[in-house]
C-alpha positions as CSV (number, residue, x, y, z in Angstrom):
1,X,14.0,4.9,-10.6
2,X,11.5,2.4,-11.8
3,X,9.8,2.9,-14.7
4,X,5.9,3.6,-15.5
5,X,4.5,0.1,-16.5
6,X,7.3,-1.5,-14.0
7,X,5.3,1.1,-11.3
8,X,2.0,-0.3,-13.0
9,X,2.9,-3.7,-12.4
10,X,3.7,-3.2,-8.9
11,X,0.4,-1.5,-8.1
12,X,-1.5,-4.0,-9.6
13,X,-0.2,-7.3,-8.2
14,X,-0.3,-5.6,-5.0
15,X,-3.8,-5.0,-5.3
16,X,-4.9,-8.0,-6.3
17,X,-3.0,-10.0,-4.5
18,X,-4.4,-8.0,-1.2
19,X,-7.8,-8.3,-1.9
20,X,-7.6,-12.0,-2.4
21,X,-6.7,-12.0,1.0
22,X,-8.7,-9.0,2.6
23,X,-12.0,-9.3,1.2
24,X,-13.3,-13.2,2.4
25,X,-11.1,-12.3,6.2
26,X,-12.4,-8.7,6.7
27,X,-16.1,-9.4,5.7
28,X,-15.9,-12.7,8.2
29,X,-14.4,-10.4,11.1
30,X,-16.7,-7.8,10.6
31,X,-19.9,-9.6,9.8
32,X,-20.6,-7.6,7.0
33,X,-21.6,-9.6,3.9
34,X,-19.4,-10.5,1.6
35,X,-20.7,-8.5,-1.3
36,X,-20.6,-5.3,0.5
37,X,-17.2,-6.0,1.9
38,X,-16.2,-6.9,-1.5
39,X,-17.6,-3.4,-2.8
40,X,-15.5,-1.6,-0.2
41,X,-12.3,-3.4,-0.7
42,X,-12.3,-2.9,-5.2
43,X,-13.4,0.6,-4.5
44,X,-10.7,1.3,-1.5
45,X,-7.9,-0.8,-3.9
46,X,-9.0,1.4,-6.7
47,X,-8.4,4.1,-4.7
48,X,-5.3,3.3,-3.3
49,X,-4.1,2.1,-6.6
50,X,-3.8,5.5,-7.7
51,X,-2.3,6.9,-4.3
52,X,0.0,4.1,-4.6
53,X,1.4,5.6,-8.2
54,X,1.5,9.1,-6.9
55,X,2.9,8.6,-3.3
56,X,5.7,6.0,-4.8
57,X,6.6,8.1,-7.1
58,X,7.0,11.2,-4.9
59,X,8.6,9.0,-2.4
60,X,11.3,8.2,-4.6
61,X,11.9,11.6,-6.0
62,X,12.6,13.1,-2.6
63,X,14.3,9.8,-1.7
64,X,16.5,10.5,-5.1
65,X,16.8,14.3,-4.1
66,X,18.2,13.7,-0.6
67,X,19.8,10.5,-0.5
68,X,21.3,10.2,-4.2
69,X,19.8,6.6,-4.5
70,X,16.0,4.7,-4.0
71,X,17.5,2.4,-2.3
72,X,15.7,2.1,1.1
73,X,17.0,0.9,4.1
74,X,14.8,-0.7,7.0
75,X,14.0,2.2,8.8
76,X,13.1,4.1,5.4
77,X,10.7,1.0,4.2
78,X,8.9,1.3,7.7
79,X,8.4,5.1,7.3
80,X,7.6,4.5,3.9
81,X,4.3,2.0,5.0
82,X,3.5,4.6,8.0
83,X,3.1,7.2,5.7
84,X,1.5,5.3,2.6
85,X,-1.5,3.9,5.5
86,X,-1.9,7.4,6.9
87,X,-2.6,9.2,3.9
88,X,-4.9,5.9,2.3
89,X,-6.8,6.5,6.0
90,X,-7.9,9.7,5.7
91,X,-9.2,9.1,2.2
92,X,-11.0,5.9,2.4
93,X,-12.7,6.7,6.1
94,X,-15.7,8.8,4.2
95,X,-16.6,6.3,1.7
96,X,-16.6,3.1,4.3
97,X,-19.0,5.1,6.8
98,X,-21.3,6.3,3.8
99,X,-21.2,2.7,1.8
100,X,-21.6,0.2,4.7
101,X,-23.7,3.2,6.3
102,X,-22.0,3.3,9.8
103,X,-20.2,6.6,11.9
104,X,-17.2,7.8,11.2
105,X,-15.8,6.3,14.4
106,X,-17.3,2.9,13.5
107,X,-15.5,3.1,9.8
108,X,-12.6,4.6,11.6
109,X,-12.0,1.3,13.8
110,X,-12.5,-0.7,10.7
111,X,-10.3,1.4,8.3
112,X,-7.3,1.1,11.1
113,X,-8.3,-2.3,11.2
114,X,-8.0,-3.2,8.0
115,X,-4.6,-0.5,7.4
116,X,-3.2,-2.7,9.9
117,X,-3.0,-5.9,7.8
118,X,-2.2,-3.4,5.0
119,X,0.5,-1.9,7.1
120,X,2.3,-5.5,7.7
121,X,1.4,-6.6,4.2
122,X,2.9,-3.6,2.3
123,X,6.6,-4.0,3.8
124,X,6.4,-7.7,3.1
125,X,5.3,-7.0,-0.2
126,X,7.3,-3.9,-1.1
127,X,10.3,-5.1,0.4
128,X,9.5,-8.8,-2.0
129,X,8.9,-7.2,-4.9
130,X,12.2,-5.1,-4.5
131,X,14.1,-8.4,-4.2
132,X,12.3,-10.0,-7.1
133,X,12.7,-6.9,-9.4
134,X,15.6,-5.1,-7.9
135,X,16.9,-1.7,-10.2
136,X,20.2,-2.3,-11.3
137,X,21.4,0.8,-9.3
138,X,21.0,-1.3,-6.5
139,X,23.8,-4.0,-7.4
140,X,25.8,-1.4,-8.4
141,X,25.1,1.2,-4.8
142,X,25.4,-2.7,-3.1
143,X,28.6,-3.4,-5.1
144,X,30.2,0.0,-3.8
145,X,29.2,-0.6,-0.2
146,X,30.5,-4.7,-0.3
């Protein structure tokens, strides 16, 4: 399993790397200035920073428990995102509405929106990172399978 600062590591370049992109595209599509947009986005990556730690690491352990190895095939890195957006909606819906000051259906649309690109974004970048920092139970779980 990866370690803590390797985990650390991950969440931050994902982050950042994401809100390069998110922040100047989401406040152009949804005509909201720049600055607020850019509010929303640190305090939703901040949020999902932490939920990324937490949910990665209990991802793993049951991934560990039932399968014997972290090693995720395709299916397993879809199901991963799915889950990972779902669970980052429901928390970031409440602050959106009550920052930007719209309904919960309005910051609903946007959150879904916006955990779309996240969606597509975090199996390109998961599935990156894993070849760029691969574990070496992987070479040896690929080894066995070759």
């Amino acid at each position: 399993m990866r370690s803590g600062l390797d985990r650390l590591r991950h969440a931050l370049m994902f982050e950042i790397l994401a809100l390069a992109i998110v922040i100047p595209i989401g406040a152009m599509i949804f005509g909201v200035p720049m600055t607020d947009f850019g509010v929303v986005g640190v305090v939703s990556a901040t949020i999902a920073m932490a939920w990324n730690y937490v949910y990665n690491l209990g991802f793993d352990l049951i991934l560990k428990r039932r399968r014997g190895t972290t090693l995720k095939t395709k299916p397993i890195r879809v199901v991963h995102a799915v889950l990972f957006e779902v669970g980052l909606l429901f928390a970031l819906i409440p602050f959106i509405a009550w920052y930007l000051q719209i309904g919960l259906w309005t910051a609903f649309v946007m959150d879904i929106a916006i955990a779309g690109f996240y969606l597509v974004y975090a199996l390109v970048f998961n599935w990156t990172y894993d070849v760029v920092f691969p574990l070496p139970e992987w070479r040896e779980d690929a080894s066995k399978t070759a």
